[in-house]
N, CA and C of each residue as an Amber inpcrd file, in Angstrom:
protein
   237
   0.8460000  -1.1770000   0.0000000   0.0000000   0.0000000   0.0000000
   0.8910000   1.2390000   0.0000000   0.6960000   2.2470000  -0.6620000
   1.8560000   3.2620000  -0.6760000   0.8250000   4.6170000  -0.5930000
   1.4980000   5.3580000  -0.0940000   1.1390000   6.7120000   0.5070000
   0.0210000   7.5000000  -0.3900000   0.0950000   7.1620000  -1.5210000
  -1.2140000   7.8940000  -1.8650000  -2.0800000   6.8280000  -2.4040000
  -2.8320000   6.4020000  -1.3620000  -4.0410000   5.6860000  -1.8110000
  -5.2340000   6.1940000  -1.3890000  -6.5640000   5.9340000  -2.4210000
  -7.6480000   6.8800000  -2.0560000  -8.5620000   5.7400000  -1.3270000
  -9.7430000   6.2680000  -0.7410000 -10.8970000   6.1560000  -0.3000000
 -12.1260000   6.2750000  -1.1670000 -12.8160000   5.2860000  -1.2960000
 -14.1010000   5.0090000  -2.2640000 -15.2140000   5.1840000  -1.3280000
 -16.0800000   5.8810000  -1.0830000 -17.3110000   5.7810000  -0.6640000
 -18.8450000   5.4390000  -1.6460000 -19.3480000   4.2330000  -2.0090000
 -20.4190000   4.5170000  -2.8490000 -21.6440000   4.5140000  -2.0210000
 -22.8210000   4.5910000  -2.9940000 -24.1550000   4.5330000  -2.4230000
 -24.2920000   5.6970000  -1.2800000 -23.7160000   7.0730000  -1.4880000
 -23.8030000   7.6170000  -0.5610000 -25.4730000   8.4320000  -0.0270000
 -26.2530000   8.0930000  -1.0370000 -27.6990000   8.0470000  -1.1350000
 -28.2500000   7.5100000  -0.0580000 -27.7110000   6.2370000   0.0640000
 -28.7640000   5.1860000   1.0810000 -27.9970000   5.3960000   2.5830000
 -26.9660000   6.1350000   3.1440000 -26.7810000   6.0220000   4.1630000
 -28.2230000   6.2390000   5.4600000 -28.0770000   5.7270000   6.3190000
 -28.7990000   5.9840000   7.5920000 -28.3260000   6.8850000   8.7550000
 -28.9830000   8.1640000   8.9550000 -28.7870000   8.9070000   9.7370000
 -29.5550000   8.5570000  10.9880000 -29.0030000   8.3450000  12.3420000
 -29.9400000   8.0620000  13.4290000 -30.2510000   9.6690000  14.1740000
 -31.0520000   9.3380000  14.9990000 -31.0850000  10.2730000  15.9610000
 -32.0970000  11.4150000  15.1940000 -31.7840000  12.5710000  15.7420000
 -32.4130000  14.0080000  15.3370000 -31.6900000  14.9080000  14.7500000
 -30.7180000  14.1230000  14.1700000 -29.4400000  14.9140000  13.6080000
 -30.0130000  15.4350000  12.2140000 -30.7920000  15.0110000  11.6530000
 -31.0470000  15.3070000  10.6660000 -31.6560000  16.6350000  10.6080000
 -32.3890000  16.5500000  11.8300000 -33.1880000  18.3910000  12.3920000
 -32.1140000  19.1460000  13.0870000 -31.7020000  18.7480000  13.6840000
 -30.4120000  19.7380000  14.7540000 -29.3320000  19.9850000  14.0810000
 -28.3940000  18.8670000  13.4690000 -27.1560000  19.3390000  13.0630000
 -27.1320000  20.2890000  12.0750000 -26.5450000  21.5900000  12.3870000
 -25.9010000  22.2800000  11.2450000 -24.8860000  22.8780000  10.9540000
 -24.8620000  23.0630000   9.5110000 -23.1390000  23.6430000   9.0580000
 -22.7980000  24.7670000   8.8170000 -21.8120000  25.0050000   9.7080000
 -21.7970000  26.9450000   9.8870000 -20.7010000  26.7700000   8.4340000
 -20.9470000  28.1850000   8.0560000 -19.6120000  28.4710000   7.1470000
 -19.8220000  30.4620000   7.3990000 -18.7340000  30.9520000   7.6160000
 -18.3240000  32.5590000   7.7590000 -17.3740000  32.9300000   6.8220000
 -17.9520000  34.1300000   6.0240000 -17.7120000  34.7500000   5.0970000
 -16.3480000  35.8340000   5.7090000 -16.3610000  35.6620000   6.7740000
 -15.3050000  37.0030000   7.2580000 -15.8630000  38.2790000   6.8540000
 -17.0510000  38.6170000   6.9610000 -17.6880000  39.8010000   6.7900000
 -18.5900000  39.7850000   8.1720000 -18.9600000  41.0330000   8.7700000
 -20.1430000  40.9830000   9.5730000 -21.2390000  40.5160000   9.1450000
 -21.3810000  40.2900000  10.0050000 -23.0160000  39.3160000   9.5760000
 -22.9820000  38.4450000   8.3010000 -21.8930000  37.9140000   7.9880000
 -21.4470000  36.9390000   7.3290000 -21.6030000  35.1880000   7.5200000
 -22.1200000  35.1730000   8.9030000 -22.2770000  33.7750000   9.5170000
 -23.7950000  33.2430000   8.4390000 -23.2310000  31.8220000   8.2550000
 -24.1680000  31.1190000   7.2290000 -24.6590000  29.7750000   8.2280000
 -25.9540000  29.4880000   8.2210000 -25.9610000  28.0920000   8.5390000
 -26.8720000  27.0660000   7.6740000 -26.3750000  25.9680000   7.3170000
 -27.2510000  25.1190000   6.8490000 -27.7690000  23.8590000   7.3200000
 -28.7050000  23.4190000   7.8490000 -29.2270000  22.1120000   8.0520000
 -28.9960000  20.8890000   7.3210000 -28.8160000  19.9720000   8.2530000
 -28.1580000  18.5250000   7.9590000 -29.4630000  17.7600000   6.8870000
 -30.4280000  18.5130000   7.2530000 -31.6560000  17.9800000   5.9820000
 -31.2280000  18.3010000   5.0210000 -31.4240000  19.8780000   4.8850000
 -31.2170000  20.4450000   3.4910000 -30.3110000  20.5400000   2.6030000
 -28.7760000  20.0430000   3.5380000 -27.7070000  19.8710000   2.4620000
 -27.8580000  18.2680000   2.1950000 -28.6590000  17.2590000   3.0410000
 -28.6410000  16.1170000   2.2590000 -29.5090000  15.3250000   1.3950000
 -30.5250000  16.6180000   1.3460000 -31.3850000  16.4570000   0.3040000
 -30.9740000  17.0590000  -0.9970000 -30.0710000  18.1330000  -0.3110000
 -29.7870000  18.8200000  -2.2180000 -28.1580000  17.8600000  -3.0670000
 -27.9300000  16.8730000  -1.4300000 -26.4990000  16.4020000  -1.8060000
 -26.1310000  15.1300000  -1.4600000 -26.0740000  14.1290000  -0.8410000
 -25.9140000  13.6560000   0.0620000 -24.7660000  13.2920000   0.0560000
 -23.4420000  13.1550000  -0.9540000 -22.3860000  13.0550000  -0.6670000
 -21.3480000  14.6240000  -0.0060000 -21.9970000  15.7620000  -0.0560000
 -21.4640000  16.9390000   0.6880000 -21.8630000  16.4540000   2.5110000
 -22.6230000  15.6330000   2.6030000 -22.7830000  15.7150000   4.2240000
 -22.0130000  14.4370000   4.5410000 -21.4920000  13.5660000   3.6880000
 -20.1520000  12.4970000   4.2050000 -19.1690000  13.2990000   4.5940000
 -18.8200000  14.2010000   2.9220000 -17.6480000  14.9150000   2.9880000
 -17.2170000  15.4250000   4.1250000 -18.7360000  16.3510000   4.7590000
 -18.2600000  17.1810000   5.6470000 -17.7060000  16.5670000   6.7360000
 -18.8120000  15.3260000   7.4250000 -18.4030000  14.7950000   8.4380000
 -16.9880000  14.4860000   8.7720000 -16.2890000  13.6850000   7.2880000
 -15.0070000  13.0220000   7.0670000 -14.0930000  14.5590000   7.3690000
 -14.0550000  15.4540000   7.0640000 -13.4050000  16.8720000   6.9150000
 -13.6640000  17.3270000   8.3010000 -14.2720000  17.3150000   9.4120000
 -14.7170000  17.5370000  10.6660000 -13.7750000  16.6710000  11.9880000
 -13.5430000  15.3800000  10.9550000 -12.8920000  14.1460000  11.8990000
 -11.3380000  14.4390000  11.4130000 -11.0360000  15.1310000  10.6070000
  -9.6900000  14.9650000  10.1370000  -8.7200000  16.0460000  11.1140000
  -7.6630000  15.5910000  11.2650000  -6.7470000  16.7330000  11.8360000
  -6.5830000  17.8340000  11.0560000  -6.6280000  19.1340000  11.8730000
  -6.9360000  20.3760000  11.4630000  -5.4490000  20.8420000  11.1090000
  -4.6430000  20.6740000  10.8030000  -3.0620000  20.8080000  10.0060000
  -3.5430000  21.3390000   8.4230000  -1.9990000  21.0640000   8.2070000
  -1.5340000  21.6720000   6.7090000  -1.9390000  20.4460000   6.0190000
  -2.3700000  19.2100000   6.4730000  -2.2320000  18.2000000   5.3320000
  -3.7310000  17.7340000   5.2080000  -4.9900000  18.4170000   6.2710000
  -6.4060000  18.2820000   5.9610000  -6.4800000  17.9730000   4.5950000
  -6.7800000  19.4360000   3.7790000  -7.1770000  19.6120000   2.3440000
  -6.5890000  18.2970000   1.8260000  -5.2260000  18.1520000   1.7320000
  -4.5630000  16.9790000   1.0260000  -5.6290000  15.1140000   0.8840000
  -5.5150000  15.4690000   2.6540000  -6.5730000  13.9580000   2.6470000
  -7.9630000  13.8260000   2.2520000  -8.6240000  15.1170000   2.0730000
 -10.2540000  15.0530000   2.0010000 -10.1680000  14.9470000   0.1140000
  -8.9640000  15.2840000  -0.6600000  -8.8380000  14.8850000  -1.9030000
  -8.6610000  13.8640000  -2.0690000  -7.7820000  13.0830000  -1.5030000
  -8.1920000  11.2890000  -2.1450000  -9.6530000  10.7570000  -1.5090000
 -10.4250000  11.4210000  -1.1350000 -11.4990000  10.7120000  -0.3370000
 -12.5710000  11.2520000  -2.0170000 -12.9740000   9.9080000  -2.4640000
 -14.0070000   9.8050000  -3.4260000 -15.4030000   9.7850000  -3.0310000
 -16.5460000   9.9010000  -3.4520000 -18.0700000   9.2960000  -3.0880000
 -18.6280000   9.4490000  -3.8920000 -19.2150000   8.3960000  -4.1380000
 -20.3210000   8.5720000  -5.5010000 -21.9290000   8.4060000  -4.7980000
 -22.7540000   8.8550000  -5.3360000 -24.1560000   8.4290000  -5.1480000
 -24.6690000   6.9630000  -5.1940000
């Protein structure tokens, strides 16, 4: 196995979300402007996406370093 090997996620459609996460969790993103704070619900980005709410999770769990970005690029998902 050598250092750049990727990650396949398929069927990212059919995953199972438990809990109330689907109503509660959401994803901030800030523009660096006042009143720039954005939030989106764990419904609505996985209804318009459902492989952006793997992504995110996987990007959330990763160490926050210089080499994040690097790893969330070999990470694939298809529908």
């Amino acid at each position: 196995m050598d250092a750049k090997s990727s990650v396949l996620i398929t069927n990212a459609a059919k995953v199972k979300i438990t809990g109330k996460k689907l109503l509660q969790k959401e994803y901030y993103h800030y523009s660096g402007y006042p009143g720039g704070l954005k939030a989106r619900k764990m419904s609505a980005v996985f209804a318009k996406n459902p492989a952006e709410v793997l992504k995110l999770t996987v990007w959330n769990m990763l160490p926050k370093n210089k080499l994040r970005a690097q790893m969330i690029k070999r990470l694939k998902i298809s529908n």
